[in-house]
N, CA, C and O of each residue as an XYZ file, in Angstrom:
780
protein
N      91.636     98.257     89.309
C      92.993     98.306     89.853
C      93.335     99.747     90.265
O      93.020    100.639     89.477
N      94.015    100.104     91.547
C      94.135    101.669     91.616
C      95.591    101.779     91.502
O      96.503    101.097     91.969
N      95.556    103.362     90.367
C      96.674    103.428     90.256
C      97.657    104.183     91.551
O      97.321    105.233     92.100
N      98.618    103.592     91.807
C      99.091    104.215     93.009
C      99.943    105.197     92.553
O     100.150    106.160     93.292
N     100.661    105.113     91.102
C     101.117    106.586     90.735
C     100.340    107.417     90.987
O     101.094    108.378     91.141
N      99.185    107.844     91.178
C      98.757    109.210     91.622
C      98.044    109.608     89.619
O      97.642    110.696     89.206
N      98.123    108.490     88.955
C      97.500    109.224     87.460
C      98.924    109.732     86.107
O      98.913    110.094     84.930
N     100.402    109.375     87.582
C     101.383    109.539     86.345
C     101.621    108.175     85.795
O     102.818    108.168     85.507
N     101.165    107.150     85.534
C     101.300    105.927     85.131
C     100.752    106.552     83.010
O     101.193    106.543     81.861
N      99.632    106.948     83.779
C      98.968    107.099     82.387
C      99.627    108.473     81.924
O      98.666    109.169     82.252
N     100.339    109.188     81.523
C     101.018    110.667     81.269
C     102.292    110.702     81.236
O     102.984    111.622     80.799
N     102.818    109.200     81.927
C     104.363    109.132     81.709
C     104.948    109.417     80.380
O     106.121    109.782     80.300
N     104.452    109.321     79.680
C     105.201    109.264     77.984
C     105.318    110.975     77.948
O     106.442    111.476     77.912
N     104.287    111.710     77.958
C     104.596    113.386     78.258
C     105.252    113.586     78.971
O     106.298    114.200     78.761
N     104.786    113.024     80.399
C     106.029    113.743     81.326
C     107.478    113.638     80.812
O     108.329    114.527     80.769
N     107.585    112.023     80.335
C     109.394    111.965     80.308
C     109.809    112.686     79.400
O     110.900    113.256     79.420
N     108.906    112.748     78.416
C     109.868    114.021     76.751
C     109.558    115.155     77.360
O     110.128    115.900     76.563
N     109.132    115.824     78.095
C     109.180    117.144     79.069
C     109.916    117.282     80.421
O     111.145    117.260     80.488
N     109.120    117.424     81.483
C     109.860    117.318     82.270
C     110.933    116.252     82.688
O     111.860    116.492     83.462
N     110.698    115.060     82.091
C     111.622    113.710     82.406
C     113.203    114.213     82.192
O     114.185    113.767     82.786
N     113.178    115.208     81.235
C     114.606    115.232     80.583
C     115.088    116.833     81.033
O     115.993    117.324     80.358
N     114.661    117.433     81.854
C     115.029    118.948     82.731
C     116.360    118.836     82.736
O     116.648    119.403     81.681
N     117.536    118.425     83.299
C     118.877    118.243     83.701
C     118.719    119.516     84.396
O     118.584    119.203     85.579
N     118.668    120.683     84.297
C     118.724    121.858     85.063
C     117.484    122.596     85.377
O     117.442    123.823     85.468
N     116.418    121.761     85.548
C     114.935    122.357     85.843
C     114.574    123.470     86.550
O     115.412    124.345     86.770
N     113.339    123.572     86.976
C     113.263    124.237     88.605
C     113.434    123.422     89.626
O     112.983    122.284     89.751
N     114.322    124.234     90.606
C     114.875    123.470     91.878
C     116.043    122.763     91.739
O     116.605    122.302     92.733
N     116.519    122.608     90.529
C     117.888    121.602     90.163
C     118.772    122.637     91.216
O     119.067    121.966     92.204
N     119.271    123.973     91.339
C     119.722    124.146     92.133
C     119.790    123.987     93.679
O     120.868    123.932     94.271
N     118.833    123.931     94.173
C     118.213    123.666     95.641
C     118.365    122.352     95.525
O     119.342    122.374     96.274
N     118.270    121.214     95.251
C     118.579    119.696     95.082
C     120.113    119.858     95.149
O     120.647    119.428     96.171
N     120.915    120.432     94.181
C     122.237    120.412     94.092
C     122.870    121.205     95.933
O     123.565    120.412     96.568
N     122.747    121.890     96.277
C     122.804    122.653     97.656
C     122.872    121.254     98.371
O     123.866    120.638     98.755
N     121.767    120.980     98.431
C     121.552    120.153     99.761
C     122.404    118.903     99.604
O     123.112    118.582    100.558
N     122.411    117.848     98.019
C     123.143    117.019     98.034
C     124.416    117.388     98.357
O     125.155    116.410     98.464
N     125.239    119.028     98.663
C     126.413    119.254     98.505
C     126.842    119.112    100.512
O     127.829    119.090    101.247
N     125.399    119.055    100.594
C     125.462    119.100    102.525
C     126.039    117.790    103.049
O     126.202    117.710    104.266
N     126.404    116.641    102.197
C     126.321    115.084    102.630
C     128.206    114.916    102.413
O     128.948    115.795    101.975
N     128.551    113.721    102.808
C     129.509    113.448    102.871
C     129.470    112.412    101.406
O     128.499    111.820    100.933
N     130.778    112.447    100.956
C     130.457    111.630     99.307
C     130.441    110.031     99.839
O     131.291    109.337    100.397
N     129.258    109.821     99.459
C     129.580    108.079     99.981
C     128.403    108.180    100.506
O     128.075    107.041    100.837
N     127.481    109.017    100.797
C     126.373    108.911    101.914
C     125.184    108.313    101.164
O     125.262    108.909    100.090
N     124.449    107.744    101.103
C     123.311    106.872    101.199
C     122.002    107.732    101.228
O     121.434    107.894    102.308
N     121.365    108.444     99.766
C     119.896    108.872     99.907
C     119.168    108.529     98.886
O     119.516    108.632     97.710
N     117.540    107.868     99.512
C     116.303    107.519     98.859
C     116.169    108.847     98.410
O     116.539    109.786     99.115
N     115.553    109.039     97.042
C     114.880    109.384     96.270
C     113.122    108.913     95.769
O     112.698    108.077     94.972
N     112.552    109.748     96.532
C     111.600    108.819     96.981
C     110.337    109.456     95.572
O     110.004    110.587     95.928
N     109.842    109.207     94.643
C     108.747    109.863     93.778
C     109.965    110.023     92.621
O     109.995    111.136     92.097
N     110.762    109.257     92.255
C     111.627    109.475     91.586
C     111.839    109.870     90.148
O     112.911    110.299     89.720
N     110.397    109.642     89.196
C     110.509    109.438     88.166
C     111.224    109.302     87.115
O     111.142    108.089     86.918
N     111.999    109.808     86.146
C     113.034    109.251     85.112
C     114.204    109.150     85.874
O     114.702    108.030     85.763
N     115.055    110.187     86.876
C     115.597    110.175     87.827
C     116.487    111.619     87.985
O     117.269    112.047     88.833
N     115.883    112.181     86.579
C     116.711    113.618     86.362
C     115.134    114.697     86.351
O     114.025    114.560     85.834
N     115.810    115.807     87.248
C     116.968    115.548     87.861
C     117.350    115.467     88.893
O     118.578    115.548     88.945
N     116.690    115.291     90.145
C     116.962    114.744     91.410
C     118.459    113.498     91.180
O     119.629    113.874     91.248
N     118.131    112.362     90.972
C     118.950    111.160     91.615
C     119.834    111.551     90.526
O     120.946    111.143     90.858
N     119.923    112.223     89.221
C     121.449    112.915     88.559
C     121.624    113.644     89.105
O     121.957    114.153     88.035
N     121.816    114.557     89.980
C     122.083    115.759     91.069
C     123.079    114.772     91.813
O     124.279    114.638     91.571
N     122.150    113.957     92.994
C     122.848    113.021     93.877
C     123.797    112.127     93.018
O     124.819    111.969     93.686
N     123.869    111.671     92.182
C     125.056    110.732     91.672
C     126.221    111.980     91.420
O     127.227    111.910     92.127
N     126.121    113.119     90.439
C     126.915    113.750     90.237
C     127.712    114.492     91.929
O     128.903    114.763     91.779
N     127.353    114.680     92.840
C     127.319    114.571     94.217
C     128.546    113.468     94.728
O     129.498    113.517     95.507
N     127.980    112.521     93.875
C     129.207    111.485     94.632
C     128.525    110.579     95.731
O     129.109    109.999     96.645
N     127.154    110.574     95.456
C     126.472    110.007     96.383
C     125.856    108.715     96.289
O     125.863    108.498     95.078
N     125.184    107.463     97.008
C     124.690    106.527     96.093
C     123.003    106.573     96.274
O     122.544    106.425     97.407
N     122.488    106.693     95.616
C     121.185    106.549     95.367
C     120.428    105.384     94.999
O     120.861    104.639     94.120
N     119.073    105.098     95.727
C     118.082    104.612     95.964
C     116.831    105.205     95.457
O     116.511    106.345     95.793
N     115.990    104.378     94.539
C     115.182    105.349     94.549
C     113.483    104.798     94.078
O     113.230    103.614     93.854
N     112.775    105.563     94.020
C     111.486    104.222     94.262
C     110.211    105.557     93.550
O     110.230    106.720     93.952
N     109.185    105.035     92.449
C     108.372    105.369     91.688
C     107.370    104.326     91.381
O     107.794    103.231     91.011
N     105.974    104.541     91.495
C     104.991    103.727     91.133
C     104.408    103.821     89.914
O     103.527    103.022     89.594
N     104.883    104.942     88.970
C     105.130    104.509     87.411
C     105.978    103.815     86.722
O     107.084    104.212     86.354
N     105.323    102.370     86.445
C     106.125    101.442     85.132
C     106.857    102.472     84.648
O     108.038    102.741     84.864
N     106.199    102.928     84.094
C     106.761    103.476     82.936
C     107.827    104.882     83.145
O     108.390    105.563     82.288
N     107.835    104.975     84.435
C     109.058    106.151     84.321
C     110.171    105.035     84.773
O     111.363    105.127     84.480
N     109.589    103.960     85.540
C     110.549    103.528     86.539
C     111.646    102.588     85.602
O     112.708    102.146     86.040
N     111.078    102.373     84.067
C     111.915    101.881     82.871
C     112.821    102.927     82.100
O     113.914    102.882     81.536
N     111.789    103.954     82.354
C     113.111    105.384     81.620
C     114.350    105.773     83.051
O     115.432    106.319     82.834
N     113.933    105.402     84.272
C     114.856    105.508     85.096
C     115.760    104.309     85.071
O     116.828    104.368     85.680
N     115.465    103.377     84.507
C     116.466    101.885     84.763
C     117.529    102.587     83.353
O     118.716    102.842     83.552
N     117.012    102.764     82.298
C     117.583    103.323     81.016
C     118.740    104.577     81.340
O     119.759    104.723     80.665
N     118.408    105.329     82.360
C     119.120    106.495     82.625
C     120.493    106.156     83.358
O     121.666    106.525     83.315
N     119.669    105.213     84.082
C     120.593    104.802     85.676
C     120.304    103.614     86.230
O     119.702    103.230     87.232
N     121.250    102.815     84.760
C     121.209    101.288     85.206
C     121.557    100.708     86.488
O     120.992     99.912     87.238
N     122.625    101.323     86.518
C     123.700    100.648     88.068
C     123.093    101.755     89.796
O     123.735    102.069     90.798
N     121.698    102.011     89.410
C     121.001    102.652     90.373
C     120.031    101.992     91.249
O     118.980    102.629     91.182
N     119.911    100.862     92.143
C     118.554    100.482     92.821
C     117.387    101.589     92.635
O     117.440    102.815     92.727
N     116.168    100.593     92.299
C     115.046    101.531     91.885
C     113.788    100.280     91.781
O     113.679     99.328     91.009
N     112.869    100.781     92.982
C     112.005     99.711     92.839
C     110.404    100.390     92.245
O     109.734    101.233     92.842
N     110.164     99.919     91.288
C     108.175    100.080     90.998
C     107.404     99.661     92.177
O     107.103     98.470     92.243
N     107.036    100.461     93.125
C     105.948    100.483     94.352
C     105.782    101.622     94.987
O     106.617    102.493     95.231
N     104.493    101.565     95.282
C     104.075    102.848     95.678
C     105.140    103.124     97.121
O     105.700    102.149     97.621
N     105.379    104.782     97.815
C     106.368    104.933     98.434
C     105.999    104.828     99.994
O     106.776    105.212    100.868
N     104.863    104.327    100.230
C     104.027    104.246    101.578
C     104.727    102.900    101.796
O     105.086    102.584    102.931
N     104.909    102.186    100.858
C     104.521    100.850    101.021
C     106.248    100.425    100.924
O     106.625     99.613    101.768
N     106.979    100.795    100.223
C     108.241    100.803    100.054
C     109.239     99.438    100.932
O     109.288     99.263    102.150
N     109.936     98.639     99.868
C     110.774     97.728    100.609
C     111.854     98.522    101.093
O     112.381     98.198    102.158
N     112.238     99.471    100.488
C     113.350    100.070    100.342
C     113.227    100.975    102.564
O     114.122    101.526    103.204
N     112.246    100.784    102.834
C     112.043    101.091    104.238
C     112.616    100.334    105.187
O     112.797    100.621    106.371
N     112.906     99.307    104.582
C     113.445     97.927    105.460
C     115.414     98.408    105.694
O     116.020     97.761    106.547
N     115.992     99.217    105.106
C     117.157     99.852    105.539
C     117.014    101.568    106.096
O     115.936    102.084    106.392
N     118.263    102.222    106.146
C     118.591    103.074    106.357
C     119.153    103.962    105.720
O     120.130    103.610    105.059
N     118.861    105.003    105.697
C     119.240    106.512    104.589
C     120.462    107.553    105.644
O     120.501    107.652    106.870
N     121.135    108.051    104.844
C     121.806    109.542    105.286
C     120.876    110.519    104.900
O     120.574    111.394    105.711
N     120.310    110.493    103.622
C     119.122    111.714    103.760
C     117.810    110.824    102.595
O     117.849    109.828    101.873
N     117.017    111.602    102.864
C     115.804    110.875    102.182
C     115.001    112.570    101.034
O     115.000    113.722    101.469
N     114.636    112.293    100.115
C     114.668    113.766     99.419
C     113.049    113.071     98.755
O     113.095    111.841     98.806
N     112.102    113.441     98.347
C     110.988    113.795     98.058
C     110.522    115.383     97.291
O     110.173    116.368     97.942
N     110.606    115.334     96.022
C     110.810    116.348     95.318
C     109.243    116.420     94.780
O     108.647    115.375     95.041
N     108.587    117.222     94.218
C     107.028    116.965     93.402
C     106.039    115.455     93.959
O     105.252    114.776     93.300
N     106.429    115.329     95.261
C     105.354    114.092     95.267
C     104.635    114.276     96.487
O     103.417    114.126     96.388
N     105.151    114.602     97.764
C     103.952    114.645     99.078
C     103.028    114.881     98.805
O     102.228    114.050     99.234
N     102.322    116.114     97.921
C     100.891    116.914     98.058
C     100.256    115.729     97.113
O      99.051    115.477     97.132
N     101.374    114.897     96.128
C     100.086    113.878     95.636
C      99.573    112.987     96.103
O      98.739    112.446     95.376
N      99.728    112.551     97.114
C      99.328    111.233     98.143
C      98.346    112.184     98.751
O      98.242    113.407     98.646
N      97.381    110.947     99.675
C      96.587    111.397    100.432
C      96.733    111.915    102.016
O      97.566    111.365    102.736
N      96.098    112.729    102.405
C      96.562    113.198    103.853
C      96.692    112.322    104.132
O      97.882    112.247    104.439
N      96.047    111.044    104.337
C      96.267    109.552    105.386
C      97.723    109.431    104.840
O      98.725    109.411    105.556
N      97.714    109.369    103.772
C      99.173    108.534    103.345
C     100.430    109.518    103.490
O     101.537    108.986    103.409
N     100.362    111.020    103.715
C     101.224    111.714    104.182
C     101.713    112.436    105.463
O     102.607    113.257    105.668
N     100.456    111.597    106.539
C     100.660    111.242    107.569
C     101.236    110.260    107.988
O     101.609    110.229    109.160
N     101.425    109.330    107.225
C     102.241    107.824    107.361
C     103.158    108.052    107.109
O     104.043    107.581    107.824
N     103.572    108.946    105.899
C     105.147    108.559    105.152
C     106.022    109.424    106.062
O     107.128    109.017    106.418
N     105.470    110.787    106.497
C     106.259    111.386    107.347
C     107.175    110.925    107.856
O     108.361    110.942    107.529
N     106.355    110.214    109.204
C     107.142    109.580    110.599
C     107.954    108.357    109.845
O     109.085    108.109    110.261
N     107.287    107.392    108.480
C     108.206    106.289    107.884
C     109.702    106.979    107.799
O     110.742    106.671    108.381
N     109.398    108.099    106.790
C     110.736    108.372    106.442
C     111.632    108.788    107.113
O     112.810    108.593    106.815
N     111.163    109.595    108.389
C     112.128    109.842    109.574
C     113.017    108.687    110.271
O     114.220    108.717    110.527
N     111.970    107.545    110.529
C     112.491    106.356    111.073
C     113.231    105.488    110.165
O     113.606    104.324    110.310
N     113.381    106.430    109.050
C     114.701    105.279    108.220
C     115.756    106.111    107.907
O     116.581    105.959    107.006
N     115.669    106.992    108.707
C     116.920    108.327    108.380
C     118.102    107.844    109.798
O     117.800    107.781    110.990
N     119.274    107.599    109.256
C     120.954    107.859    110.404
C     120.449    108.909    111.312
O     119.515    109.704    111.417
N     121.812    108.418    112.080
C     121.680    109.295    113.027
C     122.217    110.510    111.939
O     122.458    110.209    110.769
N     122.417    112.227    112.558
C     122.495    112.817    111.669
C     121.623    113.003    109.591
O     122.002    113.531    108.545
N     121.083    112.656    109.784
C     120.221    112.152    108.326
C     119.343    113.352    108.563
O     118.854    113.982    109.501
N     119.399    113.356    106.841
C     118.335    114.744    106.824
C     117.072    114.370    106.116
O     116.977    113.168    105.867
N     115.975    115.214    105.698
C     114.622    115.255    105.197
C     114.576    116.122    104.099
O     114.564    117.333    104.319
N     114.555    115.804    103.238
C     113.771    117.244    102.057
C     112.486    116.769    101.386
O     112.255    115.687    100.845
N     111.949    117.505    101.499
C     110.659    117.536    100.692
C     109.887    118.828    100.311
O     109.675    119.832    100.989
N     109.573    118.565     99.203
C     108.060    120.016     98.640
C     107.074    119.829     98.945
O     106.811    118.709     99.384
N     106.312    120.581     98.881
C     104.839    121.192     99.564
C     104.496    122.604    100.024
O     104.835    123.298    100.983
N     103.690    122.765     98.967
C     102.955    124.378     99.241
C     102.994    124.684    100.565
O     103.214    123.780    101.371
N     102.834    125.710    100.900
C     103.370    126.595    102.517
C     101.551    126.581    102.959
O     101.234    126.326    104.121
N     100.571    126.855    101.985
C      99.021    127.029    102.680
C      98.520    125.801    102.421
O      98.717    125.133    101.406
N      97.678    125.440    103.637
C      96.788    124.263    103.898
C      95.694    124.795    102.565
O      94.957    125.781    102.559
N      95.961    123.466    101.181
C      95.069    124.103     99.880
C      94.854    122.551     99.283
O      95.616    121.622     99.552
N      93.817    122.459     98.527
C      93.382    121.230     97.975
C      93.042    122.336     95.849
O      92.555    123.400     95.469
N      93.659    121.197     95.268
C      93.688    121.655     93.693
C      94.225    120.152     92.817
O      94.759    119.096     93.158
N      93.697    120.809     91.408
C      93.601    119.593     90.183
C      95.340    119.400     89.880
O      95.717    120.431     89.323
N      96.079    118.779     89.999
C      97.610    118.355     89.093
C      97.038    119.034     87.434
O      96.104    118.792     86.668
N      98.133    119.924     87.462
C      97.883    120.306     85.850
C      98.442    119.138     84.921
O      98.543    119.521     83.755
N      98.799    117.924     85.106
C      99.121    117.360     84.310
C      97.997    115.827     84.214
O      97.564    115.459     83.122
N      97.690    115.152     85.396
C      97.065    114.497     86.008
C      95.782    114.719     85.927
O      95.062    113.886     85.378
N      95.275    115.864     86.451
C      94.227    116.199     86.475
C      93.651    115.349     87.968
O      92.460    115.037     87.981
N      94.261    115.103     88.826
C      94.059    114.264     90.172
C      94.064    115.297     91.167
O      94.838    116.251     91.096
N      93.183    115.137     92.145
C      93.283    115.621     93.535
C      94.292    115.806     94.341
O      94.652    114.872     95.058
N      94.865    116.889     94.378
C      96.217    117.029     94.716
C      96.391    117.917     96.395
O      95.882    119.030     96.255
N      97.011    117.713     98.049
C      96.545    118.601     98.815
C      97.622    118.912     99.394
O      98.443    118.001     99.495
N      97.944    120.106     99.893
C      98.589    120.479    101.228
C      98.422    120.240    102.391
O      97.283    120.591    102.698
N      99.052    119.748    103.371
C      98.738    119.907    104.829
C      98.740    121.069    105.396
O      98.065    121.299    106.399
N      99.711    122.185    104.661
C      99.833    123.520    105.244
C     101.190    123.095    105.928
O     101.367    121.924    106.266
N     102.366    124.297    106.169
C     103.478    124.441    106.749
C     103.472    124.225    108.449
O     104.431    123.851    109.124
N     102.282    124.528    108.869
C     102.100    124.160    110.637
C     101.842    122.616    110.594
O     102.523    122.055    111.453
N     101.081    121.767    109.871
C     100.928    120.684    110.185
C     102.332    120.002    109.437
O     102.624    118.975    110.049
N     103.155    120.231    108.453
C     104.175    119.723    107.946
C     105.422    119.625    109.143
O     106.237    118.812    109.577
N     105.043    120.822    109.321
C     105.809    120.933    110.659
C     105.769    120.271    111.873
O     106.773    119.796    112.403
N     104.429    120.208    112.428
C     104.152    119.731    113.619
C     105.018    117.940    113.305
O     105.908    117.415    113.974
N     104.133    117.279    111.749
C     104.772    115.938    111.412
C     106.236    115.768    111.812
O     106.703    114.941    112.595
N     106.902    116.772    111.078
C     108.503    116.581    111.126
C     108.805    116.108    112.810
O     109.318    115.068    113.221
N     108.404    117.009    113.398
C     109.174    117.020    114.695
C     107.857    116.108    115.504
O     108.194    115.339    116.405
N     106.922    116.187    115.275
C     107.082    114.547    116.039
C     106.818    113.549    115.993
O     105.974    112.832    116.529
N     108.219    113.349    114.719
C     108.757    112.198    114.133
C     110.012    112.066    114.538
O     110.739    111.320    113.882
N     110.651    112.896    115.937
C     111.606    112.879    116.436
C     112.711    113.744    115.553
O     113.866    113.581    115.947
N     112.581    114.453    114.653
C     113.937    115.498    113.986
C     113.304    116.716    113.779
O     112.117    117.021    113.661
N     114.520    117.463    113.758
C     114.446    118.868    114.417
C     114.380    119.581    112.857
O     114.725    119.263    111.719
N     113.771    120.652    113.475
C     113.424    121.421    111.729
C     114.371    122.001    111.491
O     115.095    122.462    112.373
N     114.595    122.119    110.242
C     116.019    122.683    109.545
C     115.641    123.875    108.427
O     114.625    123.732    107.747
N     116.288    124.772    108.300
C     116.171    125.815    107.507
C     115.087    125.317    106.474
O     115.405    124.182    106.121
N     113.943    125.730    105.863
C     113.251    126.369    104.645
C     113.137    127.151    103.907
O     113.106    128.317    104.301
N     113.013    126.819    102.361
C     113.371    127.699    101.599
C     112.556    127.361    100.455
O     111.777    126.408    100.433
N     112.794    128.315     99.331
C     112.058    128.213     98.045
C     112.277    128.277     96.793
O     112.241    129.447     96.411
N     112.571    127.249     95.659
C     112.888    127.585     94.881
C     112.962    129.045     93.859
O     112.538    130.089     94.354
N     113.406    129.057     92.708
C     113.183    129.321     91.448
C     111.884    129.753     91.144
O     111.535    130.865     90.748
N     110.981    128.427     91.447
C     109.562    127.935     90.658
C     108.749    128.721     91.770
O     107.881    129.527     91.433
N     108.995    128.515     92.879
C     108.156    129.262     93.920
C     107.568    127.693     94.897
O     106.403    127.624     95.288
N     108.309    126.869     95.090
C     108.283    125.299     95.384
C     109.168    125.961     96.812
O     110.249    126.546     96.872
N     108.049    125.524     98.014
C     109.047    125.409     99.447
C     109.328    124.021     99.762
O     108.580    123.062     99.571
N     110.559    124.022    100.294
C     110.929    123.276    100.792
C     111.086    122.890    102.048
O     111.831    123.715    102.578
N     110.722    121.927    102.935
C     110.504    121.212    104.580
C     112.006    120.581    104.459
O     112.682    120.200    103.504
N     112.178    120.635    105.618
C     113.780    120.444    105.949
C     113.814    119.611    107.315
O     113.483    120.233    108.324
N     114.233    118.065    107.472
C     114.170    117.956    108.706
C     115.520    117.413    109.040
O     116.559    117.411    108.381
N     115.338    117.112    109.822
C     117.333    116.469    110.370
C     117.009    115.604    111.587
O     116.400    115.920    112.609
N     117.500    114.567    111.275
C     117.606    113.364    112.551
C     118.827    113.908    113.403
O     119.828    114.083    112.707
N     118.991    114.233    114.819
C     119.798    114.334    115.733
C     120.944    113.320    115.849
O     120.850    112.379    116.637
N     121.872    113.472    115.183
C     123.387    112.582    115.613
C     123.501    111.753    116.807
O     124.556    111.168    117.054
């Protein structure tokens, strides 16, 4: 059977008594920024979601409603526990029902570089084409085209590099939007669907 968590299926129990429970991690500020960019009421997937803090607690405290989708059982039960009254489906995010509507922004925090180039060539242009008009993009990913082990996972983990992240964004039809970098030293891709 392949795991489509990427190897956090089996590590979920560490991750969640560690990082699962951050409330103010690295990047909690840069998450908080951008959810502050939306109108309260606006509509964003949380896409690699795991327990849901603290990304989709950022966006709720925001005033926002959240969606959000993880292919670990087992986080995707510490996320039902966190944030009952939250849609949240167990499936990998390529594959996602949750594609079948529309987002104001779509946010991807610690997960692109774990999928495979094929599959982060797909999700790109997916996630663009389920973004509003006006709808934005966030996601992480190292700035150099680099292939390395997940210190937690121990899985094959890659960059596309900032020129090909780039090239994806825009032609997936949205225009690149400011980049930046956490705390942790985590850049962030920024895209924006045209109004």
């Amino acid at each position: 059977m392949i795991d489509e968590s990427n190897g956090y299926e089996s590590i979920a129990e560490i991750y969640i008594k560690g990082r699962g429970r951050a409330v103010n991690g690295i990047g909690s500020s840069t998450v908080r920024a951008w959810a502050g960019s939306f109108n309260k009421g606006s509509i964003i997937l949380d896409l690699g979601c795991g327990t849901g803090i603290p990304v989709t607690k950022i966006l709720l405290e925001a005033g926002l409603n959240a969606y959000a989708v993880d292919a670990s059982m087992k986080m995707v039960e510490d996320f039902r526990q966190n944030f009952p009254y939250v849609p949240v489906a167990c499936e990998s995010v390529e594959r996602s029902s949750f594609f079948d509507r529309s987002f104001d922004g779509i946010i991807a925090v610690g997960l692109m570089f774990l999928l495979s180039e094929e599959t982060q060539r797909v999700l790109i242009p997916k996630m663009a084409a389920a973004l509003n008009p006006g709808g934005k993009l966030l996601f992480t990913a190292p700035l150099d085209k680099v292939e390395w082990k997940d210190v937690m996972t121990e899985k094959d983990s890659r960059s596309l590099g900032a020129e090909q992240y780039r090239y994806l964004v825009s032609a997936s039809g949205l225009s690149i939007g400011e980049e930046f970098h956490d705390e942790g030293g985590n850049h962030y891709f920024n895209g924006l669907r045209p109004s």
